[in-house]
C-alpha positions, 0 to 999 in steps of 0.5 A: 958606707959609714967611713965614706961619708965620715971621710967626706963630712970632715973633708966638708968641715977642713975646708969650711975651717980653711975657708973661715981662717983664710977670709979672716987672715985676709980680713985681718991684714987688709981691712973687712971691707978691702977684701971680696969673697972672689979674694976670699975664695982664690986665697983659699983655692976654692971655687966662689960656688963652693964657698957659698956652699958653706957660708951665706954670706961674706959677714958669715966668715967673720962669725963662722962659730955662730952655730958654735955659740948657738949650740953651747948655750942650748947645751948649758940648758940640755947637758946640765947635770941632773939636779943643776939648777938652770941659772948657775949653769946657763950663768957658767956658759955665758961667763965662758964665752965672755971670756973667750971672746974679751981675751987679748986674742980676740981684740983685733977681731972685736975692733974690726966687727966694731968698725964695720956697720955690716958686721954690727948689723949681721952680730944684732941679726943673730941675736934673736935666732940664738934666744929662739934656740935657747927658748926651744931648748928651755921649753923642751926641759920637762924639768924646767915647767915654764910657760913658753913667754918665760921661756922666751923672756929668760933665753933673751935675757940671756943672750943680752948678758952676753953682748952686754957683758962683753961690751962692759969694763968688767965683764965678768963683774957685768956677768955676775950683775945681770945674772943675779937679776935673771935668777930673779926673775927666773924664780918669780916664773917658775913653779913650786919645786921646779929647778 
């Protein structure tokens, strides 16, 4: 039983990848807003039912690492080591995806969220989703003793480093700039002794 359902969980994730990079092929060569989910899913050679299946929405296909990004900013929080204070490693992660998405590979897809108000809209919708997983796993630290407003407050902080990092001439300079003042505040919350 445990081999089929591995089998059938990565046929499920080869096909949601194969959908995700033929809509944003499609996307890329034609235009966001020239291609339907029907060009999406016969290009792909899947039914439209089974595309929905794995994404909510045709915005979902361009940002198929959503949950990716959500779960390695939780991640820097929950697999830090065990005397790592917070900042410094929720700094490292964020600097990471910065960098990921600033490279030159990922510049055509950047220009093309920019260009499309559906797709800025969908990238701002996320935010708050992404801060809300952050601040659940912040709360959950026992280490980290924070009120759940902290909690909040940081993990928000956090993820506008991200998009406004990304958005800077120097990223990484904008990175080092905004997480200074997140260990501040961070320092001006947390309790006596507390990481």
């Amino acid at each position: 039983m445990t081999v089929q359902s591995g089998r059938r969980e990565r046929k499920k994730a080869a096909t949601r990848q194969k959908i995700a990079d033929t809509a944003l092929r499609l996307f890329l060569e034609r235009g966001y807003d020239a291609v339907g989910i029907r060009d999406v899913a016969a290009e792909a050679d899947v039914a439209v039912t089974t595309l929905f299946s794995h994404f909510a929405s045709k915005e979902a296909l361009v940002f198929e690492q959503d949950q990716d990004f959500e779960r390695r900013l939780a991640e820097a929080v929950t697999g830090r080591a065990p005397h790592e204070s917070l900042v410094p490693a929720l700094r490292r992660e964020v600097l990471a995806l910065v960098r990921h998405c600033t490279g030159d590979g990922a510049a055509p897809i950047r220009r093309m969220i920019d260009g499309s108000p559906a797709l800025r809209k969908y990238e701002e919708s996320m935010r708050p989703r992404h801060a809300e997983s952050l601040a659940a796993a912040l709360a959950a630290d026992p280490g980290l003793s924070q009120t759940t407003t902290a909690c909040r407050a940081i993990a928000r902080f956090a993820v506008d480093a991200y998009s406004l990092a990304r958005e800077a001439a120097d990223p990484e300079a904008a990175v080092d700039e905004i997480f200074r003042m997140i260990e501040a505040a961070w320092e001006v919350t947390r309790p006596p002794g507390h990481a």
